[in-house]
C-alpha positions in Angstrom: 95.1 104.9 95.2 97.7 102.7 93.2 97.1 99.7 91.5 100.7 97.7 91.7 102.8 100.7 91.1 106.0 98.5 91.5 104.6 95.9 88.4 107.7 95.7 86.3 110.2 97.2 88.1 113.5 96.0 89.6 113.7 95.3 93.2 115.6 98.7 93.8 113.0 100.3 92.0 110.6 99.1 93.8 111.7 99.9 96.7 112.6 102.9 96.2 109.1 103.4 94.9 107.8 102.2 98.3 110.0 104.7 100.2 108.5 107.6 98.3 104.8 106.6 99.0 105.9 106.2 102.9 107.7 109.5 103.2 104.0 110.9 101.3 102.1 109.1 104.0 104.3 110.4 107.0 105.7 113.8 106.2 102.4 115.3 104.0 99.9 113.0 106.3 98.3 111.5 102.9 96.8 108.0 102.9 98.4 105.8 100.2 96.4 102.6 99.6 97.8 100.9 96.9 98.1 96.8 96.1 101.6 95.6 95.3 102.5 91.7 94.5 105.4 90.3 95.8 107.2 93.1 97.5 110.6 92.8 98.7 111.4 92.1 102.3 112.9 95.7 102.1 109.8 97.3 100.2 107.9 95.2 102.5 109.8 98.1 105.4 107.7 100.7 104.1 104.3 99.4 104.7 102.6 100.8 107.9 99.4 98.4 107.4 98.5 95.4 105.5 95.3 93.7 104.2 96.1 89.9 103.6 93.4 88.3 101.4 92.7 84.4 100.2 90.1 83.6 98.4 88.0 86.6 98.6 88.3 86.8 102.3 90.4 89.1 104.7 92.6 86.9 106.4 94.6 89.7 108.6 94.2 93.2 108.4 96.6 95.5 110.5 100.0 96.6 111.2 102.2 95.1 109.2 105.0 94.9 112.1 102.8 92.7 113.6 101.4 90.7 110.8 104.1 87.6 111.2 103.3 87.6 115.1 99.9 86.8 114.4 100.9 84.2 111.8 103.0 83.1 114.6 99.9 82.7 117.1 98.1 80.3 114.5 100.8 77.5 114.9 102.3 78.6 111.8 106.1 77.7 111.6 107.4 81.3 110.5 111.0 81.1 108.9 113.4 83.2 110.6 115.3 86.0 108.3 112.3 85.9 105.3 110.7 87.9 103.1 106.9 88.7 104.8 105.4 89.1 101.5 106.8 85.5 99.9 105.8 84.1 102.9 102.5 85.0 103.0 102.0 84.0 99.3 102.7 80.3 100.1 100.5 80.2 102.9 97.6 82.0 101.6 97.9 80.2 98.5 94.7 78.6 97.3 95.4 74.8 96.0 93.0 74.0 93.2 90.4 71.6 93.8 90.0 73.5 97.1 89.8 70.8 99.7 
C-alpha cells in the first residue's frame, strides 16, 4: 500500500514510478493499491483498476479502460484526446455550499 508515491515528482517521474508498480503487479503477481492525485494521462496507462470517490462516496469502481465509457453512459460529454485523471477531477469536484 502507497500513499501518493508520485507527490512531488515530475511527470516523467511519475510515470516512470507508475510503470514500476505495474510491471510489480504483472510480472511478480503482487497487488499494489496505492492513491495517487492527478496522474498523467500516460501514468494514468498503468492503472489496471480505479476507485473514483466524491464526497465520501464510490462513484465508479473498476477497470480503468473502461472508466470514461461509463462516464460516457451518464450523458457526460467526455473530451476526446484528455487526461482521465483531470477529467475526473472536474467532474467529481464538490462545489461548496453543496447544492
Amino acid at each position: 500500500m502507497l500513499d501518493e508515491p508520485t507527490s512531488g515528482l515530475d511527470s516523467f517521474k511519475a510515470r516512470s514510478i507508475c510503470k514500476l508498480l505495474h510491471d510489480l503487479a504483472r510480472k511478480r503477481g503482487k497487488c499494489i493499491v496505492s492513491t495517487i492525485h492527478s496522474p498523467s494521462s500516460e501514468a494514468f496507462f498503468y492503472f489496471d483498476r480505479v476507485l473514483l470517490m466524491a464526497d465520501g462516496y464510490t462513484v465508479f469502481q473498476g477497470d480503468a479502460a473502461e472508466s470514461m465509457e461509463y462516464f460516457k453512459t451518464l450523458k457526460f460529454d467526455v473530451p476526446k484526446l484528455c487526461n482521465p485523471a483531470d477529467f475526473f477531477m472536474k467532474v467529481l469536484a464538490i462545489k461548496y455550499p453543496k447544492q
